[in-house]
VOLOTOR-906980 format. One record per residue: residue number from 1; y, z, x of N, C-alpha, C in turn. Coordinates in steps of 0.001 Angstrom, whole numbers, plus 500000, padded with zeros to 6 digits. Example, Ala and Ser with C-alpha at 12.3 -4.5 7.8 and 13.67 -1.06 7.14 Angstrom:
REM VOLOTOR-906980
MARKOL_1_494310_507800_513190_495500_507800_512300_496700_507800_513200 $
MARKOL_2_497750_507080_512850_498940_507140_513670_500030_507870_512900 $
***
This chain:
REM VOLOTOR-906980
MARKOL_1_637424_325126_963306_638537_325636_964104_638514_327159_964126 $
MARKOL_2_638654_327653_965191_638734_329085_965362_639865_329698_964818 $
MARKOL_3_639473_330556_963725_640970_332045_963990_641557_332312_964844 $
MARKOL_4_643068_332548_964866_643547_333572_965598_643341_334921_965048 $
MARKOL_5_643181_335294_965685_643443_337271_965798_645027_337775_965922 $
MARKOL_6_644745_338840_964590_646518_339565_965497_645939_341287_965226 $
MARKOL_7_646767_342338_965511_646080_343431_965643_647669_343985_965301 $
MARKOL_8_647788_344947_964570_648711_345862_964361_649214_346860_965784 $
MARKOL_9_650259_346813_966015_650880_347596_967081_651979_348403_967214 $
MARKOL_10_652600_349347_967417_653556_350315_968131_653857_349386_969442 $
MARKOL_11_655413_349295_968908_656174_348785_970322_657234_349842_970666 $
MARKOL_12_657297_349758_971901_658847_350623_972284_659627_349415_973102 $
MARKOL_13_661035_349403_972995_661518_348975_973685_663072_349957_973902 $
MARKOL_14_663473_349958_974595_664770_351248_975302_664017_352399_974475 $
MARKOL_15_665214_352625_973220_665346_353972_972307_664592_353583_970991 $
MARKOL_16_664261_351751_970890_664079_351727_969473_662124_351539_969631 $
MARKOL_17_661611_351833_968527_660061_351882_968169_660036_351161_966954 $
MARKOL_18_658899_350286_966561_658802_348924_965735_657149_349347_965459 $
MARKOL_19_656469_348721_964467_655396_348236_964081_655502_346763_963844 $
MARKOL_20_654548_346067_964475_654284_344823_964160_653177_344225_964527 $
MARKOL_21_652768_343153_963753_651539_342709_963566_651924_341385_964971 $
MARKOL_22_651123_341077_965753_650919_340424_967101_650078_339964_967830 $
MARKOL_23_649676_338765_968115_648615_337871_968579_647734_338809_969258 $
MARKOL_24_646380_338842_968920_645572_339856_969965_645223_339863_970836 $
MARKOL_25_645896_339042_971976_645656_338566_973120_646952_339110_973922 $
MARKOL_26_647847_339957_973115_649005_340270_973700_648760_342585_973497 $
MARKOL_27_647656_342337_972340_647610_343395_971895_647240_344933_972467 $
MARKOL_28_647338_344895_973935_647144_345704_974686_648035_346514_975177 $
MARKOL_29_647681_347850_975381_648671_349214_975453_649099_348857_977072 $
MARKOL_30_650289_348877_976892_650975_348765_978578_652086_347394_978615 $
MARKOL_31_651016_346392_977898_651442_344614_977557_652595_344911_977022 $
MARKOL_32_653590_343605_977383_655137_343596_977307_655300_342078_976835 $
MARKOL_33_655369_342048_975358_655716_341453_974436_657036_341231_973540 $
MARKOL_34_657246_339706_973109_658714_339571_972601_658092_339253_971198 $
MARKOL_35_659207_339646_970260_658882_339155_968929_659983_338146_968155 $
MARKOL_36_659054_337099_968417_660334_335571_968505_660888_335767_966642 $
MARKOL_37_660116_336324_965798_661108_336263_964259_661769_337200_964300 $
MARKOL_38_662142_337801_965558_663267_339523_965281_664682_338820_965457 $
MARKOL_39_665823_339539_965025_666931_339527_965509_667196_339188_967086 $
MARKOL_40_666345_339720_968143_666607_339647_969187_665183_338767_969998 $
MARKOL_41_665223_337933_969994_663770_337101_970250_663611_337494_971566 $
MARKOL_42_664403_337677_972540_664022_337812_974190_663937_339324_974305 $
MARKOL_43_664495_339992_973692_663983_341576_973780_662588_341464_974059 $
MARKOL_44_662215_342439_975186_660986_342567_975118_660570_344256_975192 $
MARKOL_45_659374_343838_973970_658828_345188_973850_657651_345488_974483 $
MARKOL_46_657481_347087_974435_656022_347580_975368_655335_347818_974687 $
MARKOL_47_654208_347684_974540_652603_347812_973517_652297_349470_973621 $
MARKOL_48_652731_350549_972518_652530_351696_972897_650823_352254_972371 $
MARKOL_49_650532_351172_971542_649123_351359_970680_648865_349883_969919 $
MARKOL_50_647629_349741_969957_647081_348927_969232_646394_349012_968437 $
MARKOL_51_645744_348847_966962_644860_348985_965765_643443_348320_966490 $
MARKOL_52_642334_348654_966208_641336_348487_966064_641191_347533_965248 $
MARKOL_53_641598_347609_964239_641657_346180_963286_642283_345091_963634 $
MARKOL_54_641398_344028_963237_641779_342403_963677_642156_341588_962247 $
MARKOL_55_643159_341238_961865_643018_340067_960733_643598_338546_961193 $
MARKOL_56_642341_337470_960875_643239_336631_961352_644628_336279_960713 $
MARKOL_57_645127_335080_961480_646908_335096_961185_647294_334878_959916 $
MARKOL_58_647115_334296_959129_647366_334272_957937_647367_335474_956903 $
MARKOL_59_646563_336261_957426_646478_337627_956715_647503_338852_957064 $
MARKOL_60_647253_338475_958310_648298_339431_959720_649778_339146_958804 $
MARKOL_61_650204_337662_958463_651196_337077_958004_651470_337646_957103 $
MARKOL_62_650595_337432_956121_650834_338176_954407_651315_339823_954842 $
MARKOL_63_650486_339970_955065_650934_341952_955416_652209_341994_955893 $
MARKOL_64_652611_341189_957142_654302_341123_957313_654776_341234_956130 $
MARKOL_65_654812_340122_955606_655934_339724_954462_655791_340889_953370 $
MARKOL_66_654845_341237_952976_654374_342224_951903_655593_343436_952591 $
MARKOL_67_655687_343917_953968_656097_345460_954238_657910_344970_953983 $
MARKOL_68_657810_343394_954862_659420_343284_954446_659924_343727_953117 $
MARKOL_69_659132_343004_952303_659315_342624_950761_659742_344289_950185 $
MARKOL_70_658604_345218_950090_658591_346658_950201_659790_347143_951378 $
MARKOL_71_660392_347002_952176_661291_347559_952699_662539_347312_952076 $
MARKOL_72_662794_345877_952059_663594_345541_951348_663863_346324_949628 $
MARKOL_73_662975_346027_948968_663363_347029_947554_663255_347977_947808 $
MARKOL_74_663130_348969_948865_662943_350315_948788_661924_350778_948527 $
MARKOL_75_661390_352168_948937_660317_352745_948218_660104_353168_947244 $
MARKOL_76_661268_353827_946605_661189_354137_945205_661533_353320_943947 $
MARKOL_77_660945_353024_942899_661403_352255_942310_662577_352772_941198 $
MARKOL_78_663916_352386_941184_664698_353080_940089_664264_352658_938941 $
MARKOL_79_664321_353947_937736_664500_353947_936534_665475_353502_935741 $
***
């Protein structure tokens, strides 16, 4: 069975700008993409850049969860 591909991206949509990891078949600068696990699933965003790098989905996946995980506790760790 084949991989999917996802490719790291810069979205804009109105005022707000996002990073997110996204099927690479969507991963093209101009392409107008929704991100169905956001708060707003039908928002659609504009592809302002795409990574050169490909991981398939499962990896693409892990890296999500890893930046949530890290956003969530913060960057610094308290003493």
């Amino acid at each position: 069975m084949k991989d999917d591909f996802f490719r790291q991206c810069v979205l804009k949509s109105e005022n707000f700008e996002t990073v997110a990891w996204i099927p690479e078949r969507g991963a093209k600068v101009g392409y107008q993409v929704t991100l169905k696990d956001s708060d707003e699933p039908l928002r659609l965003w504009t592809v302002l850049s795409a990574s050169s790098m490909r991981l398939p989905m499962q990896e693409a996946l892990e890296k999500a969860r890893e930046a949530i995980e890290f956003k969530r506790r913060g960057s610094i760790a308290a003493n």
